[in-house]
C-alpha positions as CSV (number, residue, x, y, z in Angstrom):
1,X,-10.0,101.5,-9.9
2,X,-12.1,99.0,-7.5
3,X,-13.3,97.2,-10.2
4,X,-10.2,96.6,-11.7
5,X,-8.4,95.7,-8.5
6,X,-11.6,93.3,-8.2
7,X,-10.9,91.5,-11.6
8,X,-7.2,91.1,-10.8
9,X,-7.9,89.1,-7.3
10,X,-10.2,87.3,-9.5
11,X,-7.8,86.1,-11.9
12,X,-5.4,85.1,-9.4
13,X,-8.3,82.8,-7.6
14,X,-8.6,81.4,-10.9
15,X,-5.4,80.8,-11.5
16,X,-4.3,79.5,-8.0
17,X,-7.4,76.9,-8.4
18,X,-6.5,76.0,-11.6
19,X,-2.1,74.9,-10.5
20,X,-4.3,73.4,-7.4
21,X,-6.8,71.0,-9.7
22,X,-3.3,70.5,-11.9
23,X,-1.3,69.2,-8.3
24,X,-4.1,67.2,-7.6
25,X,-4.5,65.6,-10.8
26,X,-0.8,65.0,-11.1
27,X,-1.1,63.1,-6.9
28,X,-3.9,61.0,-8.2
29,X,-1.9,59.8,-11.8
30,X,0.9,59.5,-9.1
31,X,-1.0,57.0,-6.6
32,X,-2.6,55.3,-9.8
33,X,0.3,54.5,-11.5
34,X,2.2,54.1,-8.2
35,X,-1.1,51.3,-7.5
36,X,-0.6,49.6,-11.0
37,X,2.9,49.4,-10.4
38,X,2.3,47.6,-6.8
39,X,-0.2,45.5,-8.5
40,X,1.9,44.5,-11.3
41,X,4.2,43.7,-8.8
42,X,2.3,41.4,-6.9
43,X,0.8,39.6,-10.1
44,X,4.3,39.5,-11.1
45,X,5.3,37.8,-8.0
46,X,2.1,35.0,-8.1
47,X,2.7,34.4,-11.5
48,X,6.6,33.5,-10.9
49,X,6.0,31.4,-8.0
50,X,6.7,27.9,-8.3
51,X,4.2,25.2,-8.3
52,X,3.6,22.1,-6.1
53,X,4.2,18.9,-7.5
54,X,1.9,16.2,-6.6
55,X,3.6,12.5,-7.8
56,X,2.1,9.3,-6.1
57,X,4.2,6.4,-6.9
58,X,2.1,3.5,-5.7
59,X,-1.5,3.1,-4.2
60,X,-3.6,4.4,-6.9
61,X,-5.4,1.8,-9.3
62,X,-4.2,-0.8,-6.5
63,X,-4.7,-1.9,-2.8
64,X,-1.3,-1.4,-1.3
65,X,2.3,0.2,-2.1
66,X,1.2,3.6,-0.8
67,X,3.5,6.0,-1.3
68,X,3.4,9.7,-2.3
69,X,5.9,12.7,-3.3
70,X,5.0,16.1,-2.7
71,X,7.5,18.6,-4.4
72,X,8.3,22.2,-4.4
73,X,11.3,24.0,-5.7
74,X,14.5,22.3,-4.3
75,X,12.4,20.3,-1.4
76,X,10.7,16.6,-1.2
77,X,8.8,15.1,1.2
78,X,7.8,11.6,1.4
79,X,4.6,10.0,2.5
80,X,4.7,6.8,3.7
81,X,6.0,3.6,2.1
82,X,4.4,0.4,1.7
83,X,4.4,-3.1,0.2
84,X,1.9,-4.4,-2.3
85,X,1.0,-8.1,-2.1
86,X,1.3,-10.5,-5.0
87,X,-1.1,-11.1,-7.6
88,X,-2.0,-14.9,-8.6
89,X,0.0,-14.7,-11.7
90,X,3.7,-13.7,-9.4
91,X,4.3,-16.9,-8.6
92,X,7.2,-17.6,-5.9
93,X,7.2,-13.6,-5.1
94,X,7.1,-12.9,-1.3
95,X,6.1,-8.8,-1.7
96,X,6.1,-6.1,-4.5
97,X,7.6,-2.5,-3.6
98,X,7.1,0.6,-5.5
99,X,9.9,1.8,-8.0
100,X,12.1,4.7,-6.7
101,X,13.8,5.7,-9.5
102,X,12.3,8.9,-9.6
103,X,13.6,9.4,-5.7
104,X,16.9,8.3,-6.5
105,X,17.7,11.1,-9.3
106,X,16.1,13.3,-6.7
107,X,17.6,12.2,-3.9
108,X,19.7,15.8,-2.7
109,X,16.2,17.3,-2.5
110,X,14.9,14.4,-0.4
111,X,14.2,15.9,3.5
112,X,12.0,13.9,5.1
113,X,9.4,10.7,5.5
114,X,6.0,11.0,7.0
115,X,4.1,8.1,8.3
116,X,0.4,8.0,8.7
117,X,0.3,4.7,10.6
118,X,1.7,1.1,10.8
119,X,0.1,-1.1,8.5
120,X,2.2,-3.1,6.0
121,X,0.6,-1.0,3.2
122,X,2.6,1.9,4.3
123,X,5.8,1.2,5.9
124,X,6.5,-2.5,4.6
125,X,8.8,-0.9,2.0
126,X,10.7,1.3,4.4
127,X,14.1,-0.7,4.7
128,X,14.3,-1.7,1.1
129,X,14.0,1.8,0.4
130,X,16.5,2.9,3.0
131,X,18.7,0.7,1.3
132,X,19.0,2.7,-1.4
133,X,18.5,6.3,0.1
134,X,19.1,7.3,3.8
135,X,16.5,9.9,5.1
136,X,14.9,10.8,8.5
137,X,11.3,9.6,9.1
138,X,8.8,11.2,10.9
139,X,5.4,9.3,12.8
140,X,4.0,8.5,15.9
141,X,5.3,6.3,18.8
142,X,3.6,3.1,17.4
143,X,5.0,3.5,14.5
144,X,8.2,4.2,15.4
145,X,8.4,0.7,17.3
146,X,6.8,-1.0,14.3
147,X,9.5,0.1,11.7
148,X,12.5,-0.2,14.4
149,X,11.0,-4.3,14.4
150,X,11.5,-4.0,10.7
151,X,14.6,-2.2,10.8
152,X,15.9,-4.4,13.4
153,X,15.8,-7.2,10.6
154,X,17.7,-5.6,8.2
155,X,20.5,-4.5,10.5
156,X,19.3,-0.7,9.6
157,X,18.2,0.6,13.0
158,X,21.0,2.2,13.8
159,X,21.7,4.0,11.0
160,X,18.2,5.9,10.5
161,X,17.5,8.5,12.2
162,X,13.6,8.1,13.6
163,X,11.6,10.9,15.4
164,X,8.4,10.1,17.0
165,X,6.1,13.0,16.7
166,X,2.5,13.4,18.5
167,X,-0.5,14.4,17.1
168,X,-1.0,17.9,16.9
169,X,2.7,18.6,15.9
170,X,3.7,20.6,13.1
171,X,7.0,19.2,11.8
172,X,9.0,22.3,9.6
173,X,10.8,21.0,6.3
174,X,11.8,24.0,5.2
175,X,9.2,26.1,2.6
176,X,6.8,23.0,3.4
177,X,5.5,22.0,6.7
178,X,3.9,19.0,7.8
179,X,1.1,18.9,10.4
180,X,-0.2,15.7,12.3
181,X,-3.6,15.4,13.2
182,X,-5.2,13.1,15.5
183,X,-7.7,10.5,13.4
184,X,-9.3,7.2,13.4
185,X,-8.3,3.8,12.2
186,X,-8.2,-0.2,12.7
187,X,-4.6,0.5,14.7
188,X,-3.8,3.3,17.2
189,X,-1.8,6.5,16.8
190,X,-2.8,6.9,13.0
191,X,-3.1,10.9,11.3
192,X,-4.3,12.8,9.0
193,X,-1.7,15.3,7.5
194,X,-2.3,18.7,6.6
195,X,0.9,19.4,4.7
196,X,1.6,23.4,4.6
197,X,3.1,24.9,1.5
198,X,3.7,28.3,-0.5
199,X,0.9,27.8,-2.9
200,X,-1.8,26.2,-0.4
201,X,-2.6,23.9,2.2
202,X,-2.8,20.2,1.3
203,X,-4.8,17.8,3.4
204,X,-4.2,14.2,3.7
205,X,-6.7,11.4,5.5
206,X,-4.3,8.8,6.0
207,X,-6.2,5.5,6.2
208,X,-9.5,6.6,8.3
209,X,-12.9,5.7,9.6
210,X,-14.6,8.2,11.9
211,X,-15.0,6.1,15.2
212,X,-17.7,8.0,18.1
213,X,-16.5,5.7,20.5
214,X,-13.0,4.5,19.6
215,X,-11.4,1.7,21.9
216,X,-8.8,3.9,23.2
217,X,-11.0,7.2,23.3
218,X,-8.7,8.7,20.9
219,X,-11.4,10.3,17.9
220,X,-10.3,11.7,14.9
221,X,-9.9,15.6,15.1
222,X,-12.5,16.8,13.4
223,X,-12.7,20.2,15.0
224,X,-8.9,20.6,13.5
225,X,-9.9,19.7,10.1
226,X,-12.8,22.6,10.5
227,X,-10.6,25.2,10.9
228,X,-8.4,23.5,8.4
229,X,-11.7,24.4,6.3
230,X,-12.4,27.9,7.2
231,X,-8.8,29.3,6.5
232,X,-8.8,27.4,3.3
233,X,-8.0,24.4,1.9
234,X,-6.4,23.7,-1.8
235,X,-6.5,20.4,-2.2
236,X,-8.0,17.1,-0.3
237,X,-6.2,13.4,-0.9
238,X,-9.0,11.3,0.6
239,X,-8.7,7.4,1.2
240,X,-11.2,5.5,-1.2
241,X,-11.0,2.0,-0.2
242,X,-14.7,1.7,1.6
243,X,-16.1,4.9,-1.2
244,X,-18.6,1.7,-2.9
245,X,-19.8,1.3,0.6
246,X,-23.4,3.4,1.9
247,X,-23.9,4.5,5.1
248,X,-21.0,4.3,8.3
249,X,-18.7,2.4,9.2
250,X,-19.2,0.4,12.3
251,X,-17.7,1.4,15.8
252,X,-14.6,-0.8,17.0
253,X,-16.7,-1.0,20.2
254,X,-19.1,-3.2,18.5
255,X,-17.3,-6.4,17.7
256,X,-16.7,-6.4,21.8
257,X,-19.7,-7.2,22.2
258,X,-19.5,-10.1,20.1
259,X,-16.9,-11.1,21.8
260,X,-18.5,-11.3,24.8
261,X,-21.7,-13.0,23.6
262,X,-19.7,-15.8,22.0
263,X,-17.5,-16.1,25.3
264,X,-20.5,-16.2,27.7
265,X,-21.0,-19.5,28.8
266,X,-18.3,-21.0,26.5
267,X,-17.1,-24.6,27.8
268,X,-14.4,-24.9,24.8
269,X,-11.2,-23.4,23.8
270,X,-11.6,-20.4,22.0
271,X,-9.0,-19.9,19.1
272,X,-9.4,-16.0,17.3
273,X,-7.7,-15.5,14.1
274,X,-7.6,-11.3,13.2
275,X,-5.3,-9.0,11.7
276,X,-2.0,-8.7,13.5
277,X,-1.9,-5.3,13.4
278,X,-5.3,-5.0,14.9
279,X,-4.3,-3.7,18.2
280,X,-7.9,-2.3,19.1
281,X,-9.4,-6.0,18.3
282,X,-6.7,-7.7,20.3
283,X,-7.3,-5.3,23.2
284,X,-11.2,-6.7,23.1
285,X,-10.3,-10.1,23.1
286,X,-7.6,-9.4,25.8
287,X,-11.1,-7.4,27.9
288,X,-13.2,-10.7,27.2
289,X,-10.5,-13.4,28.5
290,X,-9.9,-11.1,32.0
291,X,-13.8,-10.9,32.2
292,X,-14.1,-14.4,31.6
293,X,-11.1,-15.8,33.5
294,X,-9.1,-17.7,30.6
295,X,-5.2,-17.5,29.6
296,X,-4.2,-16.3,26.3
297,X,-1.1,-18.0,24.1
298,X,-0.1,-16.1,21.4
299,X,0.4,-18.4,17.9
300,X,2.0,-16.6,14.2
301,X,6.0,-14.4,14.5
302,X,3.5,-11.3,12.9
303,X,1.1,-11.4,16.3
304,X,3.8,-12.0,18.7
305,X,5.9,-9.2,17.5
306,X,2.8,-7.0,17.3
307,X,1.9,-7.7,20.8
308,X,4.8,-7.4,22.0
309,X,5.4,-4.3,21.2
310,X,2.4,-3.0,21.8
311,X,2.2,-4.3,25.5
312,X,6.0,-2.5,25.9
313,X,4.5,1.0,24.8
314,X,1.3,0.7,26.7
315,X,-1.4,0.6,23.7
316,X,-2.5,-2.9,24.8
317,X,-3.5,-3.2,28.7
318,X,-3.0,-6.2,30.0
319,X,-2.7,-8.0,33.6
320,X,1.1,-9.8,33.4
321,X,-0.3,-13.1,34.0
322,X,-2.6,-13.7,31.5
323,X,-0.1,-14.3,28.6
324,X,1.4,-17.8,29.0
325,X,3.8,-19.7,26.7
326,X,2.3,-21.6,23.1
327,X,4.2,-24.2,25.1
328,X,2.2,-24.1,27.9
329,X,-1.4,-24.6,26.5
330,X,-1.6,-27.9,27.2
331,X,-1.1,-27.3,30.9
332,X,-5.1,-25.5,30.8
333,X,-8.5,-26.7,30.5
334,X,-9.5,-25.7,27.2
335,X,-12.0,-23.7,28.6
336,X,-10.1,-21.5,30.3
337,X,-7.9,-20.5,27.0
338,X,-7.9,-18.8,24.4
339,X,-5.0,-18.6,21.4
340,X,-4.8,-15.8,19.1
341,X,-3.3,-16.1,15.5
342,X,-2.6,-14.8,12.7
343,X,-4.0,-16.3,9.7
344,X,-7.7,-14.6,9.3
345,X,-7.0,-14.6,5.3
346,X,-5.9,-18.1,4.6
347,X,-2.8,-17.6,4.1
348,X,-0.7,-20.8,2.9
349,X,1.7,-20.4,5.7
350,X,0.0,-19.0,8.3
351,X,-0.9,-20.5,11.6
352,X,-4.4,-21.0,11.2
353,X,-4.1,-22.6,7.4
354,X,-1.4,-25.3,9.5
355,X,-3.9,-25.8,12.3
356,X,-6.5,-26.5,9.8
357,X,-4.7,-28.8,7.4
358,X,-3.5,-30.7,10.7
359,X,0.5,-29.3,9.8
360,X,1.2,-27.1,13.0
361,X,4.0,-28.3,15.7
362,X,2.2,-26.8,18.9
363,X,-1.6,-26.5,18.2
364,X,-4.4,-28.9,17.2
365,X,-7.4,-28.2,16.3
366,X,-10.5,-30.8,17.8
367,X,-14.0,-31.0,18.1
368,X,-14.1,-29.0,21.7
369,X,-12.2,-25.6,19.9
370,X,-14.3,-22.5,19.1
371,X,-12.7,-20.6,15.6
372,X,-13.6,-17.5,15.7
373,X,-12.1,-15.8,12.6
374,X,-12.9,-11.9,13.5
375,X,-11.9,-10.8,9.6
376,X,-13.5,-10.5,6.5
377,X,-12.0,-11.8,3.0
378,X,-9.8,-9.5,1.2
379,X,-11.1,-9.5,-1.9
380,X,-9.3,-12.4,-4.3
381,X,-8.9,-14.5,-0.8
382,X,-12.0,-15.7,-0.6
383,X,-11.6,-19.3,-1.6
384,X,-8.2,-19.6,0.5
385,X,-10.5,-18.2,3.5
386,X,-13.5,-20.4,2.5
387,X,-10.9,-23.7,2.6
388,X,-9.7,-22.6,6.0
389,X,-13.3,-22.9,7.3
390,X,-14.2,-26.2,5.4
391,X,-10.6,-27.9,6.8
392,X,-11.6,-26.6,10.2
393,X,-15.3,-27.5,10.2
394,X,-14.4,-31.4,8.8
395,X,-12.3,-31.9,12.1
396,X,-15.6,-31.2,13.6
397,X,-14.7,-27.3,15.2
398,X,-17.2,-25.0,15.5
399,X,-16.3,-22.0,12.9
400,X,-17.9,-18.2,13.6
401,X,-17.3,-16.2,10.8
402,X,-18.0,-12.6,9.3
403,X,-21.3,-14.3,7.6
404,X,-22.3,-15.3,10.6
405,X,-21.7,-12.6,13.3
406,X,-20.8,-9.3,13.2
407,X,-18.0,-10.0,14.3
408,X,-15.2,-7.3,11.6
409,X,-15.5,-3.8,11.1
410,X,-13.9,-1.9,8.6
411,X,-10.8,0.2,9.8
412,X,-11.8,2.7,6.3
413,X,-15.1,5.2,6.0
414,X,-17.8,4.5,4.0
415,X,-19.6,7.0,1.9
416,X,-21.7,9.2,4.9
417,X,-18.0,9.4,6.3
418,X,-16.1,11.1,3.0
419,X,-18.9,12.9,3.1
420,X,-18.4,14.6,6.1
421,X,-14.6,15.2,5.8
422,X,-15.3,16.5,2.8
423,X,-17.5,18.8,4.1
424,X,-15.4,20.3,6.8
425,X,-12.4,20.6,4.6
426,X,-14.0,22.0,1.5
427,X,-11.4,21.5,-0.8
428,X,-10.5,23.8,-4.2
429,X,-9.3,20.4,-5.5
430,X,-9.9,16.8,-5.1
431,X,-8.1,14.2,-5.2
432,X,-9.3,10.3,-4.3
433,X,-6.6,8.2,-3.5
434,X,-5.3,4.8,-2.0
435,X,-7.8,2.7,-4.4
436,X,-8.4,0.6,-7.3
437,X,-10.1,2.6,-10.7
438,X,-13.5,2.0,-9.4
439,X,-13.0,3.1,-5.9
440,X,-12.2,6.8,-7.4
441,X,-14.7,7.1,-9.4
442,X,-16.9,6.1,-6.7
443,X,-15.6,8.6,-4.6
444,X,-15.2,11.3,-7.0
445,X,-19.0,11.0,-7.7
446,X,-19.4,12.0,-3.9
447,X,-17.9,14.7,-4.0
448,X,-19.5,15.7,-7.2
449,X,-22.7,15.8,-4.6
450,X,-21.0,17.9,-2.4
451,X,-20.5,20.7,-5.1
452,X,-17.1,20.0,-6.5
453,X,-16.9,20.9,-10.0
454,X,-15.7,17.9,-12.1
455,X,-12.9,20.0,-13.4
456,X,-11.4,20.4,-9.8
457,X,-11.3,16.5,-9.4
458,X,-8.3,14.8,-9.9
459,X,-8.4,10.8,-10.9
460,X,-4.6,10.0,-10.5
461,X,-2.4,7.5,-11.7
462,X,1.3,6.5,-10.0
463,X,3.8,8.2,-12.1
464,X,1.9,11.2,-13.6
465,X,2.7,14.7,-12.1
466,X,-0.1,17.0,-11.0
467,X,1.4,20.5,-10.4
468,X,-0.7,23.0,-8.3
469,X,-0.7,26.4,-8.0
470,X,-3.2,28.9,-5.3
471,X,-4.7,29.5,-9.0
472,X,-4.5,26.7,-11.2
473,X,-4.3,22.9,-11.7
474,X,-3.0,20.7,-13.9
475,X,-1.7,16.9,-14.7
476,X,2.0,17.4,-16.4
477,X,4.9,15.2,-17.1
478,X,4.9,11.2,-15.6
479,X,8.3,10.1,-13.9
480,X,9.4,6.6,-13.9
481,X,7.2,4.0,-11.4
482,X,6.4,0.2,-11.6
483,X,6.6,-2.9,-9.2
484,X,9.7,-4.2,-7.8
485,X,9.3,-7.7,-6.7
486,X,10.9,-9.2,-3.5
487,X,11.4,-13.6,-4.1
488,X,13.7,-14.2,-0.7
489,X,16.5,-12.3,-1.0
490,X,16.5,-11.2,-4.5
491,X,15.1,-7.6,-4.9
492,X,13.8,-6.7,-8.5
493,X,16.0,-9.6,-10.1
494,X,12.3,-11.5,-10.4
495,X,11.0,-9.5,-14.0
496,X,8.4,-10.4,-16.6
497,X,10.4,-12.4,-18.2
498,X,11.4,-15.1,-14.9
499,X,7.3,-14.7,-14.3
500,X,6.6,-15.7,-17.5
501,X,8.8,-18.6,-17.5
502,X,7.6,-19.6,-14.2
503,X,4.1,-19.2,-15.6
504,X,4.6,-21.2,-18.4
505,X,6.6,-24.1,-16.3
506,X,3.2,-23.9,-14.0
507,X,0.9,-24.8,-16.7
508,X,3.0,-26.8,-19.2
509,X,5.6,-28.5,-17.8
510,X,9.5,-28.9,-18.7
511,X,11.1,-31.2,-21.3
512,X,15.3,-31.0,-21.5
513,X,16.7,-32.7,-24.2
514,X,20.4,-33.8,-23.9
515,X,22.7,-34.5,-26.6
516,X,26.8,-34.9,-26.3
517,X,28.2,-33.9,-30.1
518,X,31.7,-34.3,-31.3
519,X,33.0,-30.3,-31.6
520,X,34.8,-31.0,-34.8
521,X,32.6,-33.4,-36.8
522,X,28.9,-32.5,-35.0
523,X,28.5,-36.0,-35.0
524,X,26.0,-37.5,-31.6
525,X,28.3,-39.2,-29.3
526,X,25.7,-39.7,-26.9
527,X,22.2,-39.3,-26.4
528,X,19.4,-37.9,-26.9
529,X,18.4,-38.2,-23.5
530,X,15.0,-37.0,-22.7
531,X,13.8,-35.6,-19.4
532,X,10.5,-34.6,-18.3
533,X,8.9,-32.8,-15.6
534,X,5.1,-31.7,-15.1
535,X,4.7,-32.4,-18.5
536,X,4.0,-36.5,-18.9
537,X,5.1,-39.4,-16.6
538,X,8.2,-41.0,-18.7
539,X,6.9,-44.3,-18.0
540,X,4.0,-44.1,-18.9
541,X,4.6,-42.3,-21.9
542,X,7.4,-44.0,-23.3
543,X,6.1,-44.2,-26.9
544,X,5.7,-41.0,-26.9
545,X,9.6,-40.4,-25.5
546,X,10.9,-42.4,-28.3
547,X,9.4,-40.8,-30.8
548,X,10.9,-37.4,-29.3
549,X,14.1,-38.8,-29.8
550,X,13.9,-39.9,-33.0
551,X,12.7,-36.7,-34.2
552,X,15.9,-35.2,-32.0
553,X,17.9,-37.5,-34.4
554,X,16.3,-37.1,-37.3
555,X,17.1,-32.8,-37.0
556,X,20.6,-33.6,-35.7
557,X,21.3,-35.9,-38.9
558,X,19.7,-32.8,-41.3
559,X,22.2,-30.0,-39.3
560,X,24.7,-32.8,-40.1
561,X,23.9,-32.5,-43.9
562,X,23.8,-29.0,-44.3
563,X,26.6,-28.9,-42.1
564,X,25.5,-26.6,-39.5
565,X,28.1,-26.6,-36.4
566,X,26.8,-23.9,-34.2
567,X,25.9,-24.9,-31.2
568,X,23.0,-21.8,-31.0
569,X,21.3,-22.8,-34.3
570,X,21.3,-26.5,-33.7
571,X,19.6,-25.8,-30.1
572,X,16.9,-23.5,-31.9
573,X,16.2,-26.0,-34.7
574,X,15.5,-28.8,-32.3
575,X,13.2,-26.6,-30.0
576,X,11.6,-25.8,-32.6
577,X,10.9,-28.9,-34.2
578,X,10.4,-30.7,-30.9
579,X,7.4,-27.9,-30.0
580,X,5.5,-28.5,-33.2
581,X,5.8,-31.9,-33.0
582,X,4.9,-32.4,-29.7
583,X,1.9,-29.8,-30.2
584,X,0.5,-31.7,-32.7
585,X,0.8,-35.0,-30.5
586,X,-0.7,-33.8,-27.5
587,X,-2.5,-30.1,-27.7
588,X,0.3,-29.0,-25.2
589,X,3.1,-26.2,-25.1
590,X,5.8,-27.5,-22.8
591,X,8.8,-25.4,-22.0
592,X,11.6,-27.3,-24.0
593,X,15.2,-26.5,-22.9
594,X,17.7,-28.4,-25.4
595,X,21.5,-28.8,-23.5
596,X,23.9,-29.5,-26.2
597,X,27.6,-30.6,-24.7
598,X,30.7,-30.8,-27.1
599,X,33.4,-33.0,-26.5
């Protein structure tokens, strides 16, 4: 009886352990599947998300025309917009400005500008653009007052809506948010960006250098850029434009004291010619006069305006009394002046080319003037520079120039620099920008060294999409892009075809052939008349002349014969004829324009 009572609790044991083991099995399938399912979710969810579209429309493969899209889902935001300057072949063109015909399709997603800094590279291109598309901009106070100057000539500055930010401000666009961080150039308030977005943080230099000891004690944040690092970084857009370069950059600081070697002890008048939008070097040249005790006039509309401004927000310091009138110079000793002015590349119409062809109103140059030109030659300038100093010199000036004196640094970093940034940020992907070809590959072979995998850098060009995801990269679709060129007040009516004409009127001259021709009969009435320009001088050639017309008559009688009356075939048979004959005559290819009147 025990033992059977014994073998029943037994079997119940059993049993209750074995519906136990069964519960517990059936909790942990539950808080698998339940696991899978959250899983599945969330992979769901990463995979759906939408990807961040990268589209730079100018600056890459060129120096200039900067401007770059970043797009996700229903948002843009723009950054920056500059002018290009024209190449040797645009002749008569004034500036280039990217295409924005991508923007313009686009343009209900469009909710802000951002603006690393004010140099003509990046905001030149602003009012042509706000032309066309209306959108709030977002920069620094210097900036601001730059592009109101800008808009301010284009009757636009009341109708666009600018907010200054400061440095260390995260503006919020919506799903993307843009964050300004404090860095380092050749003109104050410039930033990096570290642009904020669902799939990833996106850091952008700006135009930099990193500058110890900056001129106005304002260094680039690299502590920011740290953190930046440590909580992750998807992709880094670094500027290129010094990556060919070893070593550092130079500190501001240092041309100072050239300055002040070259004014020690100076009996002359010292003319400087720099960059206009050099505020740092023009605050150094400002230090040296006060030290020194000499006036400063002010020569070029491009330095005046700078300064100006400037001096109103307080990023030049300067006693009121030491600016005097261009007017005024003549009222000084020449060694107690000094003129600043624009003109440090040779520009045909600057005020230095004038003053050294003997051409400007207010200012000549003599044998008791000083020249200091504090640049170095962008590259394709060099002989317009090297003329400047050669017209300068045979008046009998003293020149100082870069070859001489250290007397430019670079506003970009050099190699030691990318290094470093690229260093703190460390980057998933890379991307070199604001370069010609060589420049990223230069760069892109940096930060190879630094450990980038070759499949993570990006060598871009302006139209092609790159789409990012927090998982994956990849170049896409292109969008429209191209150069719109500016010749006085014509926007984009300038195209291959006017530059080609204007080319081949440079090289080969003009020859308009005039003919009056009865409507009804197609007989000559008068002419031909023959007129020639930068091709032969009539006079001289007048055997030549005749024998133009007489091959003009000799086409006109054949049209005659075979009867041809249309005004379009007879004008194509005689240019035709005309540019083999004349070919053959002289080895040339003049434009020939024939102008057939009917009466």
């Amino acid at each position: 009886m025990i033992k059977e009572e014994s073998n029943e609790r037994k079997e119940k044991s059993e049993k209750t352990a074995s519906v136990r083991n069964t519960r517990n099995v059936r909790k942990t399938r539950t808080k698998t599947t339940r696991k899978v399912n959250e899983n599945m979710t969330k992979n769901e969810f990463r995979l759906k998300k939408s990807p961040l579209k990268i589209i730079p429309l100018g600056g890459l493969l060129e120096i200039g025309k900067n401007i770059t899209v970043f797009e996700y889902e229903d948002e843009i935001v723009i950054v920056d917009c500059g002018v290009g300057f024209p190449e040797d072949d645009m002749l008569g063109v004034d500036l280039v400005i990217p295409d924005i015909t991508y923007l313009e399709k686009n343009k209900d997603k469009i909710k802000g500008m951002v603006i690393t800094h004010g140099h003509e590279d990046h905001i030149g291109a602003i009012p042509y653009f706000l032309k066309q598309i209306n959108v709030p901009i977002y920069t620094t106070r210097l900036t601001v007052g730059l592009i109101t100057n800008k808009l301010e000539e284009h009757n636009l500055v009341h109708s666009t809506k600018l907010n200054v930010v400061k440095q260390g401000q995260t503006v919020k666009f919506g799903k993307i948010r843009v964050e300004f961080i404090r860095s380092c150039h050749s003109i104050p308030d410039s930033v990096a960006l570290a642009i904020h977005t669902p799939v990833g943080t996106i850091v952008h230099t700006g135009d930099f250098k990193i500058d110890y000891t900056p001129i106005d004690d304002e260094r680039i944040d690299l502590g920011r850029l740290a953190e930046l690092g440590n909580e992750g970084v998807l992709a880094l857009m670094s500027d290129s434009t010094n990556s060919e370069r070893k070593g550092y950059t130079m500190s501001e600081s240092s041309v100072g004291e050239v300055f002040d070697r070259l004014f020690l002890n100076c009996t002359k008048r010292i003319v400087v010619a720099t960059f206009a939008s050099n505020v740092h070097r023009v605050q150094q040249i400002v230090n040296a006069c006060i030290k020194y005790g000499r006036k400063i006039a002010i020569c070029g509309r491009s330095m005046i305006n700078m300064i100006n401004t400037a001096r109103q927000l307080g990023y030049i310091n300067a006693p009121e009394n030491i600016f005097i009138d261009i007017d005024m110079i003549k009222s000084y000793p020449d060694e107690k002046l000094v003129i600043i002015t624009t003109g440090s590349q040779g520009e045909t119409m600057s005020a230095l080319t004038r003053m050294a062809s003997g051409e400007h109103k207010k200012v000549e140059i003599t044998p008791n003037d000083l020249v200091i030109i504090s640049a170095t030659p962008i590259p394709g300038n060099e002989k317009l520079v090297s003329r400047v100093i050669d017209d300068l010199m045979k008046i009998g000036a003293e020149v100082v120039y870069s070859a001489l004196e250290d007397i430019h640094v670079s506003g970009h970093a050099c190699q030691e620099e990318q290094k470093l940034i690229i260093s703190l940020v460390r980057p998933k992907y890379f991307i070199p920008v604001h370069g010609e070809y060589r420049h990223l590959i230069a760069h892109s072979e940096t930060a190879k060294k630094l450990g980038i995998p070759e499949d993570n850098i990006f060598i871009m060009n302006n139209g092609r999409v790159l789409e990012l995801t927090d998982s994956d990269a990849k170049m896409t679709t292109t969008v429209p892009v191209g150069k719109i060129l500016v010749d006085g007040l014509g926007i984009g009516d300038v195209g291959n075809i006017v530059l080609r004409d204007r080319q081949h009127l440079s090289q080969d001259g003009l020859i308009i052939v005039v003919l009056t021709m009865n409507s009804v009969t197609g007989e000559v009435i008068a002419g031909p008349d023959v007129i020639s320009r930068g091709f032969v001088y009539v006079r001289e050639s007048e055997n030549l002349m005749e024998e133009v017309k007489r091959v003009i008559r000799e086409e006109v009688r054949k049209c005659e014969e075979k009867q041809i009356k249309e005004w379009a075939v007879i004008k194509s048979t005689l240019k035709d004829s005309l540019k083999d004959f004349i070919y053959i005559k002289t080895k040339r290819n003049p434009m020939i324009l024939p102008i057939v009147m009917e009466v």
